[in-house]
LUMDREN-510159 format. One record per atom (N, C-alpha, C): residue number from 1; residue in three letters; atom name; z, x, y. Coordinates in steps of 0.1 Angstrom, whole numbers. Atoms other than C-alpha are relative to their C-alpha. Layout:
(NUM, ALA, CA, (Z, X, Y)),
...
//
This chain:
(1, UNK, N, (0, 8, -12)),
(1, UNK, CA, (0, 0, 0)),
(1, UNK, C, (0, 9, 13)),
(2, UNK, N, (-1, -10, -11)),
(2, UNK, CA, (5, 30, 23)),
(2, UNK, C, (-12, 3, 5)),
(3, UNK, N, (19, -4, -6)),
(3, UNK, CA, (-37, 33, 26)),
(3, UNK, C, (1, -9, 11)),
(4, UNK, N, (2, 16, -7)),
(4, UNK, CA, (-32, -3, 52)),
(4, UNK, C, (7, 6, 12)),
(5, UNK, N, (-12, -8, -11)),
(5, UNK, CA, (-5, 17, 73)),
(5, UNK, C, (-10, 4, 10)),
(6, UNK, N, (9, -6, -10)),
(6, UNK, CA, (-24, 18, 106)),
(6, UNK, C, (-3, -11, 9)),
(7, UNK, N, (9, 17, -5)),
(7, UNK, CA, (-43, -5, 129)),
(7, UNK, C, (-11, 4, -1)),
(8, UNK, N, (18, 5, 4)),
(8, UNK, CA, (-77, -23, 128)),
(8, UNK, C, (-5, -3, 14)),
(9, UNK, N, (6, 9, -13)),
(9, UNK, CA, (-100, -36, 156)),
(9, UNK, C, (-9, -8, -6)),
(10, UNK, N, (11, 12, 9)),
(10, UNK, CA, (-121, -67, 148)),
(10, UNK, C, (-9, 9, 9)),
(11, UNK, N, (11, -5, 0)),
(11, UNK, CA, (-156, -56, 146)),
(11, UNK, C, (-11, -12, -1)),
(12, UNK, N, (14, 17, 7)),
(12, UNK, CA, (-171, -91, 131)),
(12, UNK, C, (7, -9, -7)),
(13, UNK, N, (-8, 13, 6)),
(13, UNK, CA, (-161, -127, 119)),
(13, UNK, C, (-15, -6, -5)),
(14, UNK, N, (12, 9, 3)),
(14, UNK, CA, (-178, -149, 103)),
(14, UNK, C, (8, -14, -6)),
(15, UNK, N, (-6, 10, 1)),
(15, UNK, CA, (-168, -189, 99)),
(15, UNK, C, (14, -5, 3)),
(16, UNK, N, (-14, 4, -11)),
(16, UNK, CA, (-139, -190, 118)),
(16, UNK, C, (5, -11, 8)),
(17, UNK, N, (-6, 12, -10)),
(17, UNK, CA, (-144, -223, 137)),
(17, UNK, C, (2, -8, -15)),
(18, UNK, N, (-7, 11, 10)),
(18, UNK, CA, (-145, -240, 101)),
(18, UNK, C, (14, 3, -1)),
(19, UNK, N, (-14, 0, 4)),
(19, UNK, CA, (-115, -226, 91)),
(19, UNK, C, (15, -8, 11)),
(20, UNK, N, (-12, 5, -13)),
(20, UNK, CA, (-92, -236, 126)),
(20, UNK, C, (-5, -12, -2)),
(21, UNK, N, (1, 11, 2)),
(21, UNK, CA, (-112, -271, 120)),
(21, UNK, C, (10, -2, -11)),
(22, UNK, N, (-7, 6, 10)),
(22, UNK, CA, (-97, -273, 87)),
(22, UNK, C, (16, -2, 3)),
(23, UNK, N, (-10, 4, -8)),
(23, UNK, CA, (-64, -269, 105)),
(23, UNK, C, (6, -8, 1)),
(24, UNK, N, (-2, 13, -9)),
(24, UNK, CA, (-70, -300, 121)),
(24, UNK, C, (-1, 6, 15)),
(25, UNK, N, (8, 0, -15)),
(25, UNK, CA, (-82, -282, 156)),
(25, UNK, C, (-15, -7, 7)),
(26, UNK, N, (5, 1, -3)),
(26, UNK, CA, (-100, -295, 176)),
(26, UNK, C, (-15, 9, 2)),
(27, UNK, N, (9, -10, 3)),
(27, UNK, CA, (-142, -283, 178)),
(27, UNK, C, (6, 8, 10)),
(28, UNK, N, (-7, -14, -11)),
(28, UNK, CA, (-132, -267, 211)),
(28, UNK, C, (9, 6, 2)),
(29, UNK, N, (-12, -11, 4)),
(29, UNK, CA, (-98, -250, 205)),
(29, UNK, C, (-6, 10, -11)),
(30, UNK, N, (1, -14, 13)),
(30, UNK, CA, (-115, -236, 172)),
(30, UNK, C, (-9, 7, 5)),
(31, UNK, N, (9, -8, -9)),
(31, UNK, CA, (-142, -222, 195)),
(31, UNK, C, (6, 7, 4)),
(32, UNK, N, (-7, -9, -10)),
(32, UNK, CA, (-118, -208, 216)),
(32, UNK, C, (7, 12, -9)),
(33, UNK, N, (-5, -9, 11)),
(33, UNK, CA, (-97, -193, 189)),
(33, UNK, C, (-10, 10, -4)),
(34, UNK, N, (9, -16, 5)),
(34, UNK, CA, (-128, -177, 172)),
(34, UNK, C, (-4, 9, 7)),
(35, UNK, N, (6, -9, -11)),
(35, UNK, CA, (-140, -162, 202)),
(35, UNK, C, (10, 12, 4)),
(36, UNK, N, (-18, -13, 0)),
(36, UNK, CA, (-102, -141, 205)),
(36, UNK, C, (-8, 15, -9)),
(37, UNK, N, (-1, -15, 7)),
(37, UNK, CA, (-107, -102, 199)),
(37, UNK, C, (10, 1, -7)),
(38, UNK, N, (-9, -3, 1)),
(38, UNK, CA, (-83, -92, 176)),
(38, UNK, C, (1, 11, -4)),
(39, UNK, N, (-5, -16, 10)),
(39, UNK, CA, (-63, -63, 160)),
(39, UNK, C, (9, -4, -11)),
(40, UNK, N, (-7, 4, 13)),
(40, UNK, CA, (-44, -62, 130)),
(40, UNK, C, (9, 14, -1)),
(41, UNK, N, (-5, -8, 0)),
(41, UNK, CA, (-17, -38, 129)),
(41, UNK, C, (12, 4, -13)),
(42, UNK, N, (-18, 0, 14)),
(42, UNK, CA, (6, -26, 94)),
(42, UNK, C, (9, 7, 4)),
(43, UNK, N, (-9, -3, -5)),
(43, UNK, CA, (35, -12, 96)),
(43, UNK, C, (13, 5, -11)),
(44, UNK, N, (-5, 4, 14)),
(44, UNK, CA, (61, 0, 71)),
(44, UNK, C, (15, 8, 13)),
(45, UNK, N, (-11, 0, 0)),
(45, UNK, CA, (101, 3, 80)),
(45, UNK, C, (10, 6, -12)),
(46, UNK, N, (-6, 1, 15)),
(46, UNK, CA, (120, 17, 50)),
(46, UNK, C, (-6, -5, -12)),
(47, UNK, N, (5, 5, 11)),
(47, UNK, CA, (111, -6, 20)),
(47, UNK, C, (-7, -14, 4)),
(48, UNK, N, (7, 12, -12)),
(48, UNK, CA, (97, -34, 49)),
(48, UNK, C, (-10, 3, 5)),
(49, UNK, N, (16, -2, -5)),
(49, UNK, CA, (58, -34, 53)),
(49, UNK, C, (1, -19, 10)),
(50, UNK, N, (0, 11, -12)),
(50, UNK, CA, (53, -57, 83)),
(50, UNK, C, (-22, 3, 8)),
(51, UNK, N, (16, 1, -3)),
(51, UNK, CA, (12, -75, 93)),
(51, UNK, C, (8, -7, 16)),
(52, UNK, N, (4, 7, -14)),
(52, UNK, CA, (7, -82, 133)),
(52, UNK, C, (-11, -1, 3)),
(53, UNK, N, (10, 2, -2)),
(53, UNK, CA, (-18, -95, 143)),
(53, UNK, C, (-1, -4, 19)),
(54, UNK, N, (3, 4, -14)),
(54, UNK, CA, (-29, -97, 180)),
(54, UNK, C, (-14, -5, 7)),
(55, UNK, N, (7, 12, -4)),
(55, UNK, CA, (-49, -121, 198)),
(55, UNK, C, (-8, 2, 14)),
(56, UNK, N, (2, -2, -7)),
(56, UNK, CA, (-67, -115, 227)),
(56, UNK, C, (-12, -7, 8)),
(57, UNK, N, (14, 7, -2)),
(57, UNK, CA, (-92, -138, 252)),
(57, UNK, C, (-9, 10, 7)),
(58, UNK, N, (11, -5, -6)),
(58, UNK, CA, (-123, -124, 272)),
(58, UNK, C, (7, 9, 14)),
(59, UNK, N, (-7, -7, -15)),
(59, UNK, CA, (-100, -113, 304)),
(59, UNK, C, (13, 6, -8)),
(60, UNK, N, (-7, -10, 4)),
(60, UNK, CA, (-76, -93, 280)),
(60, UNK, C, (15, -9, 1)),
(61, UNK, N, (-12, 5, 1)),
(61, UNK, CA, (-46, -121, 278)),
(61, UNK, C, (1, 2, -12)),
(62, UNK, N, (-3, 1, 15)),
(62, UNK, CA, (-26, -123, 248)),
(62, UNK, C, (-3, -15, -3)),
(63, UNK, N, (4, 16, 4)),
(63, UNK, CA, (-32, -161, 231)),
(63, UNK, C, (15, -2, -9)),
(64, UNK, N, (-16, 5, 14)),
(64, UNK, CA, (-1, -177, 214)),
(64, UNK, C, (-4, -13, -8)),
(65, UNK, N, (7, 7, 10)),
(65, UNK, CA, (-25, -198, 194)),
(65, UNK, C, (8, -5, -11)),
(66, UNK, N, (-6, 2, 11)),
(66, UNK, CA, (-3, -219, 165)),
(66, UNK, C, (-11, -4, -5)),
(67, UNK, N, (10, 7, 9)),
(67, UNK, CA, (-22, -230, 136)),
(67, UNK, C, (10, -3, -10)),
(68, UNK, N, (-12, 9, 11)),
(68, UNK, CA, (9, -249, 120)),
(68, UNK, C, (1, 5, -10)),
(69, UNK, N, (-2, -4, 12)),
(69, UNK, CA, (14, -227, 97)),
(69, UNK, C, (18, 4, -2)),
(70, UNK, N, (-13, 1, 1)),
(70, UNK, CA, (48, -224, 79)),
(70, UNK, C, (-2, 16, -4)),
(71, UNK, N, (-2, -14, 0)),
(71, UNK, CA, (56, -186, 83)),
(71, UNK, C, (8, 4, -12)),
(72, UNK, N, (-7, -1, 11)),
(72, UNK, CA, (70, -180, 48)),
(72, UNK, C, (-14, 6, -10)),
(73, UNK, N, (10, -6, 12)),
(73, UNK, CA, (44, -159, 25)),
(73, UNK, C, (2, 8, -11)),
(74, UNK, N, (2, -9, 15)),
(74, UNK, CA, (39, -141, -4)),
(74, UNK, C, (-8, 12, -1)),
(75, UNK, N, (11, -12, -3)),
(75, UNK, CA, (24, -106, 0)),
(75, UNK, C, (-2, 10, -15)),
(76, UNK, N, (3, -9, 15)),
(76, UNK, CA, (10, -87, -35)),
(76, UNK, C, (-6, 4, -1)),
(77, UNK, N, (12, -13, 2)),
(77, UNK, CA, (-7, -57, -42)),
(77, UNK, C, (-5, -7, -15)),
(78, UNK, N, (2, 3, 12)),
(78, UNK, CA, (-32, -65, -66)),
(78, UNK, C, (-11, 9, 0)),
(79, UNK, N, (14, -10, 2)),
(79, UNK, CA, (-61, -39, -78)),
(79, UNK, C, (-5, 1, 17)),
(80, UNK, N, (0, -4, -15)),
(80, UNK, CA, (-57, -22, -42)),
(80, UNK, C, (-4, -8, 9)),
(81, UNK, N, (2, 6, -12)),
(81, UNK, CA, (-59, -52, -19)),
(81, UNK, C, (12, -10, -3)),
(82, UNK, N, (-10, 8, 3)),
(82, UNK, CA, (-33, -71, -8)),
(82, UNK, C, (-2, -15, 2)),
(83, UNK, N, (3, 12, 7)),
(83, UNK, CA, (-31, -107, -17)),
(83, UNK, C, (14, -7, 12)),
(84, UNK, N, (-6, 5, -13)),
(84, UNK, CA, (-11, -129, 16)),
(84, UNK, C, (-7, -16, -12)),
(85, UNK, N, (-3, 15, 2)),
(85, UNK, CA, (-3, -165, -2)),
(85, UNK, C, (9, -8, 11)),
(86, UNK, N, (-6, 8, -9)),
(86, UNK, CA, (8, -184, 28)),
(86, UNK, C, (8, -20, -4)),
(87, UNK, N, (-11, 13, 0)),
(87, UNK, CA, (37, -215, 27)),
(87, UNK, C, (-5, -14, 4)),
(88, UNK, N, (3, 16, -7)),
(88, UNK, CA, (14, -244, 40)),
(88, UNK, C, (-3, -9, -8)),
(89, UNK, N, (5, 10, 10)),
(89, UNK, CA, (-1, -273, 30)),
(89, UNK, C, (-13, 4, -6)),
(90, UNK, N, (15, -4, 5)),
(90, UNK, CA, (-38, -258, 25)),
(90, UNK, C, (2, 9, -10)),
(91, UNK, N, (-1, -11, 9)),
(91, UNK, CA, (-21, -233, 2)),
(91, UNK, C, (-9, 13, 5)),
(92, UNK, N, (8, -11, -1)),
(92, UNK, CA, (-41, -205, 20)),
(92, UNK, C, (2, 14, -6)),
(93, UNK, N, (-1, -10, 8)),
(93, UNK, CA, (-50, -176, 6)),
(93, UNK, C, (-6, 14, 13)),
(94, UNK, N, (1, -15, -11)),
(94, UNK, CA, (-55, -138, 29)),
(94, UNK, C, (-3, 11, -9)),
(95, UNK, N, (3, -15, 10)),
(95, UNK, CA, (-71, -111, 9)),
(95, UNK, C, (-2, 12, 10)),
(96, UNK, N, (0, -13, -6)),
(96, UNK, CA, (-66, -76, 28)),
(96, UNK, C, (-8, 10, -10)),
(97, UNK, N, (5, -10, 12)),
(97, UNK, CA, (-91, -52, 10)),
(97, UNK, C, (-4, 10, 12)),
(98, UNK, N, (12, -9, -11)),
(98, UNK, CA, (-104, -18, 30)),
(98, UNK, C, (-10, 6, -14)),
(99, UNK, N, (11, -4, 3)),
(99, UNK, CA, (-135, -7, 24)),
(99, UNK, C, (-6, 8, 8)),
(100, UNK, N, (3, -15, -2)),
(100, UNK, CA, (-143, 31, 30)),
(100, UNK, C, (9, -1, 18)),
(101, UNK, N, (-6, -1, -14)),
(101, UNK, CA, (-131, 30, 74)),
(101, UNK, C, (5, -14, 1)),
(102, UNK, N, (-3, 11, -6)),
(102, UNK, CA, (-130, -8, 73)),
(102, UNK, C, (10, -10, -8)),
(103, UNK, N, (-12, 0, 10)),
(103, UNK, CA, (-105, -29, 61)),
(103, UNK, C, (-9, -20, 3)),
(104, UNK, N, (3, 10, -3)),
(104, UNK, CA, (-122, -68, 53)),
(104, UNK, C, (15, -11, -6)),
(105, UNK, N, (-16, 2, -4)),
(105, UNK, CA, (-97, -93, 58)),
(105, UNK, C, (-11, -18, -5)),
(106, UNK, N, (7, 9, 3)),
(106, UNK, CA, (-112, -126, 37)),
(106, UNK, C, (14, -12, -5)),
(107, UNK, N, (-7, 18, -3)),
(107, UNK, CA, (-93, -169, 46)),
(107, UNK, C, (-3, -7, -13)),
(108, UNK, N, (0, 10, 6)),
(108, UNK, CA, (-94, -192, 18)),
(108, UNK, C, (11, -6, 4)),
(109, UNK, N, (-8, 8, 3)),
(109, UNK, CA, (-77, -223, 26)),
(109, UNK, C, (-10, -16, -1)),
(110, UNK, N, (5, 14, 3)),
(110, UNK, CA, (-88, -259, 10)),
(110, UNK, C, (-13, 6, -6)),
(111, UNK, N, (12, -2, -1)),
(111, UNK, CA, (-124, -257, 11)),
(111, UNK, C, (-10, 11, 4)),
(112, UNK, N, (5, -10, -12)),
(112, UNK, CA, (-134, -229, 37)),
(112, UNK, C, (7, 15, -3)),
(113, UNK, N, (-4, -18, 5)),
(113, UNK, CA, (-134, -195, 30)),
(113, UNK, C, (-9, 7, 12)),
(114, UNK, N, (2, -9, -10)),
(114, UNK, CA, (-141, -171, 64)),
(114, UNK, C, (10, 14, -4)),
(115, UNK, N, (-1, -19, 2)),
(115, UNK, CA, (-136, -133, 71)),
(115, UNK, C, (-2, 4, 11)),
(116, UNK, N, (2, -10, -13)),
(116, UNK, CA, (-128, -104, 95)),
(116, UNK, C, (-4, 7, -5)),
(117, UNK, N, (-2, -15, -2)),
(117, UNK, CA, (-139, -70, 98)),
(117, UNK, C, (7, 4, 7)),
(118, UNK, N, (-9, -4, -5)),
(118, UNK, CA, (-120, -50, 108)),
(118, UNK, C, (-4, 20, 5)),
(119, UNK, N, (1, -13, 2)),
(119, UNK, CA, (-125, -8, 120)),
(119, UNK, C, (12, 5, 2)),
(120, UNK, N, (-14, -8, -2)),
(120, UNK, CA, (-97, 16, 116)),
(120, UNK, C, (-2, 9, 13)),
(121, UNK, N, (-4, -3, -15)),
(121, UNK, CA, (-84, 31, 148)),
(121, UNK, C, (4, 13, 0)),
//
């Protein structure tokens, strides 16, 4: 898990407004949302690996975007990518994999399955 230890810069998305639809956002909030630069930052503490994620619009604010999600997950190394089972109703699923500099970062929840890139920093 120690390869993750670092930050990312989004580089590329792809399906992003479905997924904030599935939500329940609105078309134009999930617009707004996909359109956010982000970063992705790991983090390890002692035996505490810690994901941030930051949010950013077109004039460099931060976004405090909710997507009702119940902040309770499940994080597991599985054949070098980590596996993020989140607490909600959609059961979502967060696959963390890097790939050679980039680290892709692929959403299942319900139906809708989207993805970041990501480049290491």
């Amino acid at each position: 898990m120690s390869a993750f230890i670092g930050t990312f810069k989004e580089i590329s998305s792809s399906n992003m407004v479905a997924l904030y639809r599935e939500y329940g956002m609105s078309e134009d909030e999930a617009s707004r949302m996909a359109s956010l630069t982000r970063a992705l930052e790991f983090s390890k503490e002692g035996a505490v690996y810690a994901i941030k994620m930051i949010e950013k619009d077109s004039n460099g604010s931060m976004d405090q975007g909710d997507l009702n999600f119940v902040r309770i997950s499940v994080l597991v190394l599985e054949d070098n990518r980590l596996v993020q089972t989140m607490g909600d109703k959609k059961g979502t699923r967060v696959v963390y994999e890097l790939v050679g500099h980039e680290l892709w970062v692929t959403y299942t929840a319900g139906p809708v399955v989207a993805g970041h890139i990501f480049a290491r920093q």
